[in-house]
C-alpha positions as CSV (number, residue, x, y, z in Angstrom):
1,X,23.3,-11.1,1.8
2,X,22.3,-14.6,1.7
3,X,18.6,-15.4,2.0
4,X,16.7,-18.5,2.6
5,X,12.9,-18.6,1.2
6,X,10.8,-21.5,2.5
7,X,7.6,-21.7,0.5
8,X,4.9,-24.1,0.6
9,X,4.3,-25.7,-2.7
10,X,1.1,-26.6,-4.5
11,X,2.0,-29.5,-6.8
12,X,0.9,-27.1,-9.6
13,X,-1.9,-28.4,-10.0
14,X,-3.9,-25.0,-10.2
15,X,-3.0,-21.2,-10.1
16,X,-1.9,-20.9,-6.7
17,X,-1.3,-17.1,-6.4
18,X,0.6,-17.2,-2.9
19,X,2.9,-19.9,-5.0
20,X,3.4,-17.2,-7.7
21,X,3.9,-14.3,-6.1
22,X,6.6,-16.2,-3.9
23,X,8.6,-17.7,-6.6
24,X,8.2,-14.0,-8.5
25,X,10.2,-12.6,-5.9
26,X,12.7,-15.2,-5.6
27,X,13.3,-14.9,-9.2
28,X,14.0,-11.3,-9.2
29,X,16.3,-11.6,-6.3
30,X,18.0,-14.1,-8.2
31,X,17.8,-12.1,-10.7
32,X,19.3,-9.1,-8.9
33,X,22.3,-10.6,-8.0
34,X,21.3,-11.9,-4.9
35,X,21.9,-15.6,-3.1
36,X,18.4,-16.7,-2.3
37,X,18.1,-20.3,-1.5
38,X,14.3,-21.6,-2.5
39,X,13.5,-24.6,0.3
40,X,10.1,-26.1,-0.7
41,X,7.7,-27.8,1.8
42,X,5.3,-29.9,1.3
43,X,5.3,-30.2,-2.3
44,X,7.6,-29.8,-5.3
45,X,7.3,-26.6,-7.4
46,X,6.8,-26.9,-10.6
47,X,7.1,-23.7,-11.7
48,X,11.0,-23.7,-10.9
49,X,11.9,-26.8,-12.7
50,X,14.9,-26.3,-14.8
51,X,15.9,-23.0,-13.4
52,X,18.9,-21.3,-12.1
53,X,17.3,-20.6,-9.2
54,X,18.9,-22.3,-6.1
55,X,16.6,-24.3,-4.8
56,X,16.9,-27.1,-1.4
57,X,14.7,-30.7,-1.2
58,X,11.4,-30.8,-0.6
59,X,11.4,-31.0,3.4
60,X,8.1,-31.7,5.4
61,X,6.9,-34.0,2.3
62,X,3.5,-34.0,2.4
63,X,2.9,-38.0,2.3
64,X,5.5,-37.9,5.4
65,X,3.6,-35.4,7.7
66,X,0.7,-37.2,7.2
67,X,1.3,-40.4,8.0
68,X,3.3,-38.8,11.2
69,X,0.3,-36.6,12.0
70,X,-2.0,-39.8,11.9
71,X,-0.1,-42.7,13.2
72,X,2.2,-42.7,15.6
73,X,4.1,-46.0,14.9
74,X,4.9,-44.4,11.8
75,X,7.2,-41.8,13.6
76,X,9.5,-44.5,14.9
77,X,10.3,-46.3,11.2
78,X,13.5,-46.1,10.4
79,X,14.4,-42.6,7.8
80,X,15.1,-44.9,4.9
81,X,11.5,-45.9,5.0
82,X,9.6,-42.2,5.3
83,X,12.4,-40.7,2.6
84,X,10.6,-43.1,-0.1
85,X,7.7,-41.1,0.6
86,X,9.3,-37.7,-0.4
87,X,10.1,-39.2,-4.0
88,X,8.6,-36.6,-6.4
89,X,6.7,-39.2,-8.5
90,X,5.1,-39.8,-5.2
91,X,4.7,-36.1,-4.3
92,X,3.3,-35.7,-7.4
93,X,0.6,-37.7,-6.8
94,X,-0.3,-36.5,-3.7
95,X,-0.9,-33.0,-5.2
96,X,-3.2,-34.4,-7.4
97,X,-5.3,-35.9,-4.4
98,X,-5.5,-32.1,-3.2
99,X,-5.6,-33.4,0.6
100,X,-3.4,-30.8,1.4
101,X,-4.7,-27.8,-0.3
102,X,-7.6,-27.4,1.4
103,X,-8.1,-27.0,5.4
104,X,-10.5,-29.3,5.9
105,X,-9.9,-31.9,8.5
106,X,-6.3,-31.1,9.0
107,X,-6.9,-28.6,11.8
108,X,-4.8,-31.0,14.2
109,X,-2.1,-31.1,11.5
110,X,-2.0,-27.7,11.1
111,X,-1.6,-26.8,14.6
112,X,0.9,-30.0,14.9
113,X,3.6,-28.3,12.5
114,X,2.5,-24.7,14.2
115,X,4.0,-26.6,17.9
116,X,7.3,-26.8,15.9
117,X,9.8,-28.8,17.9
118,X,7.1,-30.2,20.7
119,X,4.9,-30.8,17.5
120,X,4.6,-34.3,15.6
121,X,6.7,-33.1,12.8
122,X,9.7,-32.9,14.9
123,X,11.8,-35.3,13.0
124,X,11.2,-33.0,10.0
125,X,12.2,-29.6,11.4
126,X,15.3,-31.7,12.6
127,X,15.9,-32.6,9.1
128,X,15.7,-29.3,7.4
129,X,17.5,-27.7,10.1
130,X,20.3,-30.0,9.8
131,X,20.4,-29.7,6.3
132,X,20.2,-25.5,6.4
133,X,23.3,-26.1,8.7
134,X,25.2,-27.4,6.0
135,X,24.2,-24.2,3.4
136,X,25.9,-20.7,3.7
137,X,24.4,-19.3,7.1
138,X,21.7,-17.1,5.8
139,X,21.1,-13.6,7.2
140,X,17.7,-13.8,6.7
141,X,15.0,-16.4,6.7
142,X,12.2,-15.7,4.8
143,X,8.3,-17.5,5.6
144,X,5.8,-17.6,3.0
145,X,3.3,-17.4,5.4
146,X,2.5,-17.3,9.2
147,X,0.9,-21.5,9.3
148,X,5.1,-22.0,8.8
149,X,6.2,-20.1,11.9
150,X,6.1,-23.0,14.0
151,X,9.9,-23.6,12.4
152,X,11.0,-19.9,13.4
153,X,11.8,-20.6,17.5
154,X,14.3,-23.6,15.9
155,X,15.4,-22.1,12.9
156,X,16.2,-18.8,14.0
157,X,18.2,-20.8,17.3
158,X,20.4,-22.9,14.7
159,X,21.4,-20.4,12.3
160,X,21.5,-16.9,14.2
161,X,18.8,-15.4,11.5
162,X,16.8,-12.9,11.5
163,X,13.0,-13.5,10.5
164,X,10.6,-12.1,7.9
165,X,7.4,-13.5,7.6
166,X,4.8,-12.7,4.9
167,X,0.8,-12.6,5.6
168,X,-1.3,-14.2,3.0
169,X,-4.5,-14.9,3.5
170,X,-3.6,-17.0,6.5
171,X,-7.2,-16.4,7.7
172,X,-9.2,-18.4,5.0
173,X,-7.3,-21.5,5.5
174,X,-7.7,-21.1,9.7
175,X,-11.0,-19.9,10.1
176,X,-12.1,-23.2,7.8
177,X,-10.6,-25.6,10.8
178,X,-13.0,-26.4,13.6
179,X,-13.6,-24.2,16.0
180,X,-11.3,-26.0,18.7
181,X,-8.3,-26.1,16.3
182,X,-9.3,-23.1,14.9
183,X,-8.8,-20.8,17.9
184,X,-6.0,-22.9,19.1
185,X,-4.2,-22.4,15.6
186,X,-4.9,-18.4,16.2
187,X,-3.3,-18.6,19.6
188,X,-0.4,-20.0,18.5
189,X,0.8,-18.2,15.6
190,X,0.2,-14.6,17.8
191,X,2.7,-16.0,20.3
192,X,4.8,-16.9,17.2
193,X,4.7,-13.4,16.2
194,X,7.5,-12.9,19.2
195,X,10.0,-14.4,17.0
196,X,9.4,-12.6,14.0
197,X,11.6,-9.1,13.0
198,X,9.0,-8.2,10.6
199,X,5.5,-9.2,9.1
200,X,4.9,-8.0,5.3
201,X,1.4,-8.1,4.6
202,X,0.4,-8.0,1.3
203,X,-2.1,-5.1,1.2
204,X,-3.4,-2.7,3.6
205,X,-6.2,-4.4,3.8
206,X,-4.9,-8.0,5.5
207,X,-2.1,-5.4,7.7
208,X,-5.1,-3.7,9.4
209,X,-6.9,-7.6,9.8
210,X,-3.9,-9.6,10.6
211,X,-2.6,-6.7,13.6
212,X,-6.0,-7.4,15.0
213,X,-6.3,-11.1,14.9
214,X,-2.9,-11.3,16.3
215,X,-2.5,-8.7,18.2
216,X,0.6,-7.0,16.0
217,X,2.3,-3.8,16.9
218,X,2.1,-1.3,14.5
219,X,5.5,-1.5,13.9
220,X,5.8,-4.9,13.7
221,X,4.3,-5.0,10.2
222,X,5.5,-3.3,6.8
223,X,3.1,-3.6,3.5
224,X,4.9,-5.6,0.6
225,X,2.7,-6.4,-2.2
226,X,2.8,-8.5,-5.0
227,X,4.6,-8.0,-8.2
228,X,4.6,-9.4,-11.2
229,X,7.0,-8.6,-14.2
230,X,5.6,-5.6,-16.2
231,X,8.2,-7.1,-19.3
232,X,6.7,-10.7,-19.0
233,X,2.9,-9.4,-18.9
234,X,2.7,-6.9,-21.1
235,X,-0.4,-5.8,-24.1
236,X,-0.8,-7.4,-26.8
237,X,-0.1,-5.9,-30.5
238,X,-4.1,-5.9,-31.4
239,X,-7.3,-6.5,-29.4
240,X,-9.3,-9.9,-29.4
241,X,-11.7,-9.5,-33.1
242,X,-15.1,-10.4,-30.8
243,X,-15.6,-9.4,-27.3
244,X,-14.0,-12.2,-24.7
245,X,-14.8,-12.2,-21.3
246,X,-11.8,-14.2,-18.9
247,X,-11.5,-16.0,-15.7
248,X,-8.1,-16.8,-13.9
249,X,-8.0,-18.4,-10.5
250,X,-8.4,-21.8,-9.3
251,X,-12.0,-23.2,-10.7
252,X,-14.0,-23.2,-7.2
253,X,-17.2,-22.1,-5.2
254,X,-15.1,-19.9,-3.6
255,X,-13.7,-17.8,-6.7
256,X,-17.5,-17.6,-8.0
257,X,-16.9,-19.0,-11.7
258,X,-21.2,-20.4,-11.6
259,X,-21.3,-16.6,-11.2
260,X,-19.2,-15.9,-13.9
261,X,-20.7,-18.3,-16.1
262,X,-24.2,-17.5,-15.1
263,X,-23.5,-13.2,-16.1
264,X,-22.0,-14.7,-19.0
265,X,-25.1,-16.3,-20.5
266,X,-27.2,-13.2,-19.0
267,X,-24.6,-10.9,-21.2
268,X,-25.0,-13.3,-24.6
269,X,-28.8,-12.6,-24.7
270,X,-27.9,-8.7,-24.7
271,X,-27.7,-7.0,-28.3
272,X,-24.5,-6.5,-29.5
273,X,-23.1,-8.8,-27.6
274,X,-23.8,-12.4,-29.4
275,X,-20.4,-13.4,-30.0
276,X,-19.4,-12.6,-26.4
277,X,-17.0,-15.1,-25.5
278,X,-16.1,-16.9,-22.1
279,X,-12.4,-18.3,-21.6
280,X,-11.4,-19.7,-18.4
281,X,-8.0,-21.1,-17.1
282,X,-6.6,-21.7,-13.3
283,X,-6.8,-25.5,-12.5
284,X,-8.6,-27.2,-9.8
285,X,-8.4,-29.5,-7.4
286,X,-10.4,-33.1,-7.2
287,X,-12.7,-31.8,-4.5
288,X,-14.1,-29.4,-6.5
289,X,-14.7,-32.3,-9.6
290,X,-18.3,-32.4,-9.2
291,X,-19.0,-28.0,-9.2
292,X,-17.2,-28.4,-12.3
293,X,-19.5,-31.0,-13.9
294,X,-22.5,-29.0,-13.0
295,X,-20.8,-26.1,-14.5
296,X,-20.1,-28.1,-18.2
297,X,-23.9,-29.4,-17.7
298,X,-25.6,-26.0,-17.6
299,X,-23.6,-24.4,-20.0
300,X,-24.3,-27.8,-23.0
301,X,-28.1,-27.0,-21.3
302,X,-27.7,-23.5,-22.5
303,X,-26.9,-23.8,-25.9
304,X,-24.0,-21.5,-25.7
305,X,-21.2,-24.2,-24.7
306,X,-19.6,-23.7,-27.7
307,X,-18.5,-20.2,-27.0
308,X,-16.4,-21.1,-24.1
309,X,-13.3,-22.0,-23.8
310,X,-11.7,-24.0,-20.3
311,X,-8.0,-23.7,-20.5
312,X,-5.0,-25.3,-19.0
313,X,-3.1,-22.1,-19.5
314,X,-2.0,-21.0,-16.2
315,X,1.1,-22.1,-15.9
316,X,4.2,-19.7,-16.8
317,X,4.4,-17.7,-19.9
318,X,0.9,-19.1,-21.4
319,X,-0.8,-17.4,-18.6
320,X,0.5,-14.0,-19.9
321,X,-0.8,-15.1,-24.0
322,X,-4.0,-16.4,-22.5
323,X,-4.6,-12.7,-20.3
324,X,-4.0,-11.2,-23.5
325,X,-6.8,-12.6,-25.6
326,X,-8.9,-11.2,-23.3
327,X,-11.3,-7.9,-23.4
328,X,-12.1,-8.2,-19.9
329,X,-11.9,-10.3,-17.0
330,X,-13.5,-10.9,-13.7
331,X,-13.2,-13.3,-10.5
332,X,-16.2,-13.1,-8.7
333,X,-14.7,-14.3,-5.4
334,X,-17.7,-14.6,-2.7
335,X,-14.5,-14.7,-0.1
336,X,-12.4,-11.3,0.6
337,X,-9.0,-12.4,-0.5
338,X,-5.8,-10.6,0.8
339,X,-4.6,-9.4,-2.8
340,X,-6.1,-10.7,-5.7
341,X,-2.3,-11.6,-7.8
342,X,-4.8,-11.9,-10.9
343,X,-5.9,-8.5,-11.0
344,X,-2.1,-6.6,-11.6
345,X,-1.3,-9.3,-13.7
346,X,-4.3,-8.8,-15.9
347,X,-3.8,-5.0,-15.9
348,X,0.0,-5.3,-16.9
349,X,-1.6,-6.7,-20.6
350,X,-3.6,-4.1,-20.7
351,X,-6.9,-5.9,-19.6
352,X,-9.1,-4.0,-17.4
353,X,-11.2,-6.2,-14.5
354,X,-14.6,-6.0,-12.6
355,X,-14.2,-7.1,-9.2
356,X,-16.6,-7.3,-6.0
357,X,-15.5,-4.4,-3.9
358,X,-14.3,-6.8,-0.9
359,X,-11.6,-7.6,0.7
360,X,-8.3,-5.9,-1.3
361,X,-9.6,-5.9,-4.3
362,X,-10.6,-2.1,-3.9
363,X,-7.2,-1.5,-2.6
364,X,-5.6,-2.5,-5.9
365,X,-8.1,-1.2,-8.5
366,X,-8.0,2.3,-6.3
367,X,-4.1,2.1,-6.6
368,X,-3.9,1.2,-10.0
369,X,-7.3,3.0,-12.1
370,X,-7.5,-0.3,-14.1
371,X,-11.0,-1.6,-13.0
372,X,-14.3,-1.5,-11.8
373,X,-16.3,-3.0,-8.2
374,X,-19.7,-3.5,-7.9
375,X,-21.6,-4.7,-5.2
376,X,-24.0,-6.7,-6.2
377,X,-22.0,-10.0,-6.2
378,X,-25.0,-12.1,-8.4
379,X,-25.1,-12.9,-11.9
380,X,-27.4,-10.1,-12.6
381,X,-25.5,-7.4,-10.6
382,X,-22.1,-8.5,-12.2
383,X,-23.4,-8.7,-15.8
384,X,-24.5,-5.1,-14.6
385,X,-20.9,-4.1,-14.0
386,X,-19.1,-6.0,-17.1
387,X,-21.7,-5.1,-19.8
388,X,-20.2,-1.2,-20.0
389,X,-16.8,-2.4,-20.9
390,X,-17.9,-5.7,-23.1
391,X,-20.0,-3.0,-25.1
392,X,-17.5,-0.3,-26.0
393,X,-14.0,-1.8,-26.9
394,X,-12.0,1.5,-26.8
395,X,-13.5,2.1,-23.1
396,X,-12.1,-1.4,-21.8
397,X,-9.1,-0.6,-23.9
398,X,-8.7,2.8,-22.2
399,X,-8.9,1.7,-18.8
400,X,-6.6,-1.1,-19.5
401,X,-4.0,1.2,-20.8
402,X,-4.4,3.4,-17.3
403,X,-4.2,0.0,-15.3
404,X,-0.8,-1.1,-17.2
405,X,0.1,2.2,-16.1
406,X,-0.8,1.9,-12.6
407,X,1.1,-1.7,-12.0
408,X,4.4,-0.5,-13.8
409,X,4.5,2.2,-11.1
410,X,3.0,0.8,-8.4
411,X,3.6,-3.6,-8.5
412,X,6.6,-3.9,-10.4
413,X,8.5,-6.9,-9.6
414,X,12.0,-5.7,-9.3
415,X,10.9,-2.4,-7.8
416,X,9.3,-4.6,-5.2
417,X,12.2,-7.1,-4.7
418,X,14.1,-4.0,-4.1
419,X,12.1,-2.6,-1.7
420,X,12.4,-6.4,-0.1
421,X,16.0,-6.6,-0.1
422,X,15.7,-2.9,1.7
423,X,14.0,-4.4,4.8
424,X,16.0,-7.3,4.6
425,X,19.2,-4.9,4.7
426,X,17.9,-3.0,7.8
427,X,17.3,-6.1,9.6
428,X,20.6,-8.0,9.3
429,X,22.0,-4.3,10.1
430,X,20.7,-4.5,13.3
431,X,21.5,-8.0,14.0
């Protein structure tokens, strides 16, 4: 069974959970025995570096599409030129720009690489397939997510694949485009759908949106959700000496850490809980510069700056030590995300979380027993929710234990990568 994964990459400059629960499952795969081929767009992954993982150029550089999205004498300089552009040192430094991490004001680009071979990125697709022509033919090719499926009609023509396509979260990146591209963008990816075998949401949750917003039958969809590995996050040998509460996600508005921070400081004034402790780690992204800064101002204004702690350690194993120093932690997204890849891997180490109960985040602390939703998505109504836990150790410790318990069943990696190579098996049966 050969495989080919094409994942957009982040740069790595934050903790991009579609990124990791992407390169999770190409590792076990790998892993497995199987031939997956990683082919990065966009941007390099970091997070592979030095592996044995198979992994193809980076193809649609991001520097490249661009330039060919906004100026079309670009398009006709000759290849040695725009390959310059896909150096990593140069790739590099367009992550840290963080132009294309976010949607805004690249709805025509979006919808540009969505038209595929009529789009402006033609030259692109024409390179990747051409180079995909040269590999093993693969039985299956593999999208991270639906904004990629304007490569399917071509890719699928060229190499006689079947198509998977995974949904994840998809609808916060198009619904942030204007409303012209926005609908447009919609449009397209539902008449996409036609060239897809099979859609793997990530929760039950984003299956019952995403078959509405494009229109999916039933069948059309199978629920995958993330894993992480239960060996590689796993509890610590003793619990943190003072209560610590923890943040992991990408440091925006939209993952709610001035709501963190703010409970926080409500929780410190509570007795018993003077030493409370705030760490935080996920990255961010130069937009978001400026939320950050007010975030450092309040918390020198509060007098309690010195009991937090802002982290660089999301990246590979120091994600799983920094999890375990933890008590509890929370992500007070004000945006329903389609999983939540923090939660499982903050229950695997035997952390317990506090979640607002939207989106899939009630799907996952239902599956697992390892947390607690509240509704009140404010400072006050989420100090509310954390204080129980932060108060009695061997309560948060309990429900930790039951949520480590939960994810080894329910979101173990391999048991999920065998449940991927399962569909994967079924397809290329039928082909």
């Amino acid at each position: 069974m050969n495989v080919v994964h094409i994942v957009p990459g982040s740069g790595g400059g934050f903790y991009c959970q579609n990124c990791v629960r992407d390169l999770g499952l190409v590792r076990a795969l790998h892993a497995a025995g199987h031939d997956v081929l990683f082919v990065p767009m966009y941007l390099p992954s970091m997070e592979l570096a030095g592996e044995a993982v198979s992994q193809a150029p980076v193809f649609y550089g991001a520097v490249n599409v661009y330039l060919a999205q906004k100026l079309p004498f670009y398009r006709r300089l000759p290849e040695s030129w725009r390959r310059r552009l896909d150096a990593p040192g140069i790739l590099r430094w367009a992550a840290s720009k963080a132009g294309t991490t976010q949607a805004n004001g690249l709805g025509d680009l979006t919808l540009s690489v969505l038209e595929g071979r009529d789009g402006r990125q033609r030259r692109e697709l024409e390179q990747m397939t051409a180079w995909l022509k040269t590999r093993p033919r693969p039985d299956v090719v593999h999208f991270s997510n639906a904004l990629l499926l304007g490569l399917a009609p071509a890719l699928r023509e060229a190499l006689g694949a079947r198509i998977v396509c995974t949904l994840q979260d998809e609808d916060r990146w198009l619904d942030e485009l204007p409303t012209d591209s926005r609908d447009r963008c919609w449009a397209r990816i539902a008449e996409l759908g036609r060239s897809v075998d099979r859609f793997l949401p990530v929760s039950e949750t984003f299956a019952r949106r995403m078959r509405e917003r494009l229109h999916l039958p039933a069948g059309q969809c199978r629920t995958l959700p993330a894993g992480v590995d239960v060996e590689a996050f796993s509890p610590p040998q003793s619990r943190p000496a003072m209560p610590t509460l923890g943040f992991l996600s990408e440091l925006s508005p939209a993952h709610g850490l001035d709501l963190l921070v703010e409970a926080f400081l409500l929780l410190r004034r509570r007795p018993g809980l003077e030493t409370l402790r705030l760490r935080i780690t996920g990255g961010d992204i130069r937009v978001d510069t400026p939320y950050l800064a007010r975030i450092h101002k309040r918390l020198a204004a509060s007098g309690h700056g010195d009991a937090v702690d802002f982290s660089d350690a999301y990246r590979g194993p120091a994600r799983a030590d920094f999890l375990r120093s933890l008590s509890v932690m929370s992500v007070p997204a004000r945006q329903p995300e389609a999983f939540g890849l923090f939660q499982i891997e903050a229950m695997a180490c035997g952390v317990p979380v506090v979640q607002p109960a939207i989106g899939a985040y009630p799907e996952i602390v239902d599956a697992t027993g390892g947390g607690v939703l509240y509704d009140d998505n404010t400072p006050e109504g989420l100090a509310a929710a954390l204080h129980p836990l932060l108060a009695d150790p061997e309560r948060a410790t309990r429900l930790g234990l039951v949520g480590r318990q939960g994810v080894v069943e329910r979101f173990n990696i391999t048991r999920i990568a065998e449940s991927l190579m399962g569909i994967y098996r079924d397809l290329a049966g039928g082909s």
